[in-house]
N, C-alpha and C positions, 0 to 999 in steps of 0.2 A: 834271272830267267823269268820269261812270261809265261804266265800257265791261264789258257783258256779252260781247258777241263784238269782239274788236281782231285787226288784223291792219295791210296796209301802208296808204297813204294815197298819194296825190296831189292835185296841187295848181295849180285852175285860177283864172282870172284874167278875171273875169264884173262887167260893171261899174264897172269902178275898183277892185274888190274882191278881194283870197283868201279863195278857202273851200277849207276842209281836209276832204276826203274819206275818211272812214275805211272800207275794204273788210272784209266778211265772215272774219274770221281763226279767231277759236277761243273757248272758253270760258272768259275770262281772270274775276273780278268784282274788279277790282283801278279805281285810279285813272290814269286816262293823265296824264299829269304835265307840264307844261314850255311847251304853248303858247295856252294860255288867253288869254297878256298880250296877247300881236301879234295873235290872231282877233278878239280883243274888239274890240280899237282899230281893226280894219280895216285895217292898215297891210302894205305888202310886206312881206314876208322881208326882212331886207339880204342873207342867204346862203340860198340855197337848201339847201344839201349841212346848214350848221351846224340848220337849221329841224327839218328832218328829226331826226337826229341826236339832236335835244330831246324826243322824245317818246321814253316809255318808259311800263314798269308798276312803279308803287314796292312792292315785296314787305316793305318795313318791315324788322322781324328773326326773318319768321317761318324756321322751319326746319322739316322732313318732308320726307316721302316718297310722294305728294307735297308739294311747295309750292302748285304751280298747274299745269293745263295746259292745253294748246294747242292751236294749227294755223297752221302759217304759209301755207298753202292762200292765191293769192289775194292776199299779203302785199307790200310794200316791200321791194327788195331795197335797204337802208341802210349795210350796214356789208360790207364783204369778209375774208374770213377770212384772218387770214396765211399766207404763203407756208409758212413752219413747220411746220403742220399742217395743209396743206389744196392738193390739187395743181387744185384751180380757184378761181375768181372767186367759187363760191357763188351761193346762190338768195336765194327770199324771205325774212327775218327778222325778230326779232321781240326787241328788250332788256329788261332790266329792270333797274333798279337795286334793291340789297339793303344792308343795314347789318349789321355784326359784331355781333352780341347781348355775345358775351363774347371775350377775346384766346386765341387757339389755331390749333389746324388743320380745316378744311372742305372736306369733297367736293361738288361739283357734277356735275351728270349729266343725263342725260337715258337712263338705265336703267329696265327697267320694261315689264310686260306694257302692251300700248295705247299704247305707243310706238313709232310705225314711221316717224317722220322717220329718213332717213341724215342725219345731224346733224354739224355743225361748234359745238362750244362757244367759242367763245372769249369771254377773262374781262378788263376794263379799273378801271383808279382811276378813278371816278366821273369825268366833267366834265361839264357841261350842255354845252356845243359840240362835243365832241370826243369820242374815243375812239383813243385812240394811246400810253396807258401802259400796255402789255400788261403783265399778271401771271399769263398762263398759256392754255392752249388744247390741245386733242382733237378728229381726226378720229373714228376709229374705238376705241371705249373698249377691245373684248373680239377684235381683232386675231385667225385673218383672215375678211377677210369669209364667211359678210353679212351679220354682227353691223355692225348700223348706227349704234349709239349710242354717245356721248361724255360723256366725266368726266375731269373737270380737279379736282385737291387742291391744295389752296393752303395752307402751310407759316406761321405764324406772324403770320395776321392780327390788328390789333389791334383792341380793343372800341372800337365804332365805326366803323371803318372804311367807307367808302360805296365799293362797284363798281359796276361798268356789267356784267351778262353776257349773253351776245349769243347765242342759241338759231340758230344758220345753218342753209340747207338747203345738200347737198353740188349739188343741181341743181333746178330748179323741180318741186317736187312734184305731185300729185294731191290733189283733196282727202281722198282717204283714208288717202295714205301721207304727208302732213303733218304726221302729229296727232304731239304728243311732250306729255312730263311731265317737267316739272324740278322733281328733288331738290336740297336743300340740306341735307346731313347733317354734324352738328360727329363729330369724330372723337374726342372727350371727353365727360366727361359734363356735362352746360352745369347743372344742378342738383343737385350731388354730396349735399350736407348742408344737413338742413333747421334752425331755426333755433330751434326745439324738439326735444324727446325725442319729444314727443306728434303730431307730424309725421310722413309718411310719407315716405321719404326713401331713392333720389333723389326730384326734384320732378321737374316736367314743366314747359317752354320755355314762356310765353304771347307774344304781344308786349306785355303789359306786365311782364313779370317770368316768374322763378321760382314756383310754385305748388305748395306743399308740402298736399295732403289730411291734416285732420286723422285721426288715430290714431281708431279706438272707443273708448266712454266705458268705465271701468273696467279699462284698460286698463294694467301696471303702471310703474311711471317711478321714478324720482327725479329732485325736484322742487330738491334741490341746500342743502337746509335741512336741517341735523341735528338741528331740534327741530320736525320732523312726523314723524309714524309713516303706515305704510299709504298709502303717495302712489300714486295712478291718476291716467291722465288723463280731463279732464273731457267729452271729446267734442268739442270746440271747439280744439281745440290747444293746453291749456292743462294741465300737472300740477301736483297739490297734495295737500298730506296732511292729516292732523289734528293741531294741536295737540299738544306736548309738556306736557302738565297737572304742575308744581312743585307740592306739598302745603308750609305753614310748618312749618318743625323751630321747635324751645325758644326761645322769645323771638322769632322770626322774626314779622314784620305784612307781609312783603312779599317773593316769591322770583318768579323765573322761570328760563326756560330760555336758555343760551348753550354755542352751539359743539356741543349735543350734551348738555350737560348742566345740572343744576338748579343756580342760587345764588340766594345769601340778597341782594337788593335792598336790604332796612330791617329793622332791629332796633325792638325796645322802647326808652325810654327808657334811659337808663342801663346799658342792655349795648350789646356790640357783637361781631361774627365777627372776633375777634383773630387764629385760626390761620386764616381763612378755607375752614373746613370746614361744607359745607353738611348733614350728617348730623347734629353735631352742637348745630347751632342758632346763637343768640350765645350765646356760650358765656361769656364774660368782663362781670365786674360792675367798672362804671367808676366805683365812689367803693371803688373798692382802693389801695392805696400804691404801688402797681407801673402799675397802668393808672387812672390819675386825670382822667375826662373825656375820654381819646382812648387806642387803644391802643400800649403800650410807654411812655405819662406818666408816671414815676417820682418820686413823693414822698419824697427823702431827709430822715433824720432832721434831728433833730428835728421833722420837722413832719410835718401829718397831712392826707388826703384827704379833704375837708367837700364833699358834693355837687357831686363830681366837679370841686373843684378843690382846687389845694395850697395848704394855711393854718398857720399859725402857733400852737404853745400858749401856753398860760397860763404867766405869766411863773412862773419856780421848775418850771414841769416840761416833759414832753419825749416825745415817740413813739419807745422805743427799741428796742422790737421791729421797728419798722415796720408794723404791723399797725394798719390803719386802723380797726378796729371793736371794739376795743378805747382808742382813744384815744389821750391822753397821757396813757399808764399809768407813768411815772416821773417821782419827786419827785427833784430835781437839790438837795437839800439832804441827802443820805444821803451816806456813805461812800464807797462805792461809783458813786455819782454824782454827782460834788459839781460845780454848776457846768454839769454836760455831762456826756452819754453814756457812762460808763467812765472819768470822771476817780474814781481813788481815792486816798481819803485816808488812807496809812500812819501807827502808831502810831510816834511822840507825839502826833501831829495828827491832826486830826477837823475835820468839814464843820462851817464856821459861816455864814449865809448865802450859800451856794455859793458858800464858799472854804475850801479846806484853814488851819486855822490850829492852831497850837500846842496841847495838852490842858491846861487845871488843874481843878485838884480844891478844895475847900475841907477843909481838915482838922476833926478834932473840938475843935482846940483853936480853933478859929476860923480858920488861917492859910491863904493860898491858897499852892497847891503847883503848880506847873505841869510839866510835863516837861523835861525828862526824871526829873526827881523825883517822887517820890510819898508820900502821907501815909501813913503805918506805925505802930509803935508803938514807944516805947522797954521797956527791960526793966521799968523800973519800972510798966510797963501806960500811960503819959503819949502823948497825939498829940503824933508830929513827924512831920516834910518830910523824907524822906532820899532 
């Protein structure tokens, strides 16, 4: 049911029937809540007191200053104000139930120019039948009279939380000095940080949320990317920069940007970024003896790097430099390399198919001489073996 002006009701008994009579109150545009079920159906109350009681205005989670206002002019007097804060019975009034948007602390009041109800606020844990778990209540907010108005702070409500708060008159009013406006102010800021840069920030309460206004377009940010330059935001709530543009260094087909800086992605064929220096390029040629087909591949001797892999020479020789582009530039039937790499073969002996074997000689008289002998001459000018 929508109620432009709500105020008390009574309830007469016409027919076999209840009709719910709602009296001229104030200028609420809110939902009166709670007995829809039992009018519809036609059916008695079973309680009278609890009937009543079930009607309110549901304020959602809105919060301001005001929320809504009033007049309890005219009104139901439903609830009685405790003894606590209130040295009578009270007048006409008027509840509403509210919900915690977020968990903290909230003031309640009825403060405010156009406010001339003498006001009782008291504040309850939500119940549809009831109202008897007090959490707080205010005669007089601004003490001493004839400051009329009341404000009640409520310490540590949590998100969600559903109240019942109850706008009392301290004695039946007029309808002029009825009228009142209830604030509901969080004592924190219910919107602190927005969830961009490019947001404005705090936001502002809706009841559906937080609502953070976007930033103006060109407006400057970071966007949290170390390979954009010049980040604005776009107008939308949204920041972004330009591209970090990698140019290819030596050998490079493929680089981009990380962390902030340019790297080499993909090599050429047959190179590769071995120190991983992107200034330099691929810097390293992978049919080397050192880095053969991947880098730190190490082709030890004798064998040699053949398109970037490690291969074997021809039988009798040998890669002894290690130098892959050069070959296998040593004959393993020499001296010096008889066999292998640095096998040498000391006199009397010499490399015979890469083996060190004993030296001989053939003399001129025909005789073979081997070592440690040698062919000479006698005095008579004659070849011998001595």
């Amino acid at each position: 049911m929508l109620l432009f002006l709500l105020g008390g009701f009574e309830m007469k008994h016409m027919n076999s029937r209840w009709i719910i009579s709602l009296a001229v109150a104030g200028v609420v545009a809110f939902a009166a809540c709670g007995v829809a079920d039992e009018v519809a159906a036609g059916k008695e109350p079973a309680n009278l007191e609890q009937m009543k009681q079930r009607l309110y205005v549901d304020l959602g989670s809105n919060v301001g200053e005001p929320v809504t206002s009033g007049n309890v002019y005219n009104a139901a007097n439903e609830f009685t104000p405790p003894v606590s804060c209130a040295d009578g019975i009270g007048g006409s009034d008027l509840s509403f139930k509210w919900t915690a948007p977020q968990s903290g602390s909230y003031t309640f009041s009825t403060l405010g120019t156009g406010s001339l109800l003498d006001s009782v606020l008291h504040i309850y844990t939500f119940s549809e039948n009831s109202a008897t778990a007090l959490l707080g209540c205010n005669d007089n907010a601004d003490a001493p009279y004839p400051i009329v108005s009341s404000s009640v702070t409520l310490m540590n409500l949590a998100a969600g939380a559903q109240i019942r708060i109850v706008v009392d008159s301290y004695e039946p009013p007029t309808s002029r000095n009825g009228a009142f406006k209830l604030n509901i102010v969080p004592n924190f800021i219910l919107c602190p940080s927005a969830p961009s840069e490019c947001r404005v920030s705090p936001g502002t309460w809706t009841q559906n949320g937080c609502v953070y206004p976007p930033k103006a377009a060109g407006t400057q940010c970071n966007d949290g990317n170390a390979c954009t330059t010049s980040d604005v935001c776009d107008g939308a709530g949204a920041c972004g920069g330009q591209p970090l543009t990698c140019a290819n260094t030596a050998n490079a087909t493929a680089s981009s940007c990380s962390a902030g800086s340019c790297t080499i992605t993909a090599c050429a064929a047959g190179w590769a970024n071995c120190d991983g220096v992107y200034s330099n390029g691929c810097e390293t040629n992978l049919n080397s003896s050192d880095n053969c087909g991947a880098c730190g591949s190490h082709c030890g001797s004798p064998n040699i790097c053949s398109g970037g892999t490690c291969a074997a020479c021809a039988a009798g020789w040998a890669n002894c430099d290690g130098v892959s582009s050069n070959g296998c530039e040593t004959n393993l039937n020499s001296s010096d390399n008889c066999g292998a790499c640095g096998s040498h073969c000391g006199w009397p002996s010499s490399c015979v198919g890469g083996t060190c074997e004993l030296s001989c000689d053939v003399c001129d008289n025909g005789l073979e001489c081997c070592a440690p002998k040698r062919c000479g001459y006698a005095p008579n000018g004659s070849s011998i073996c001595k």
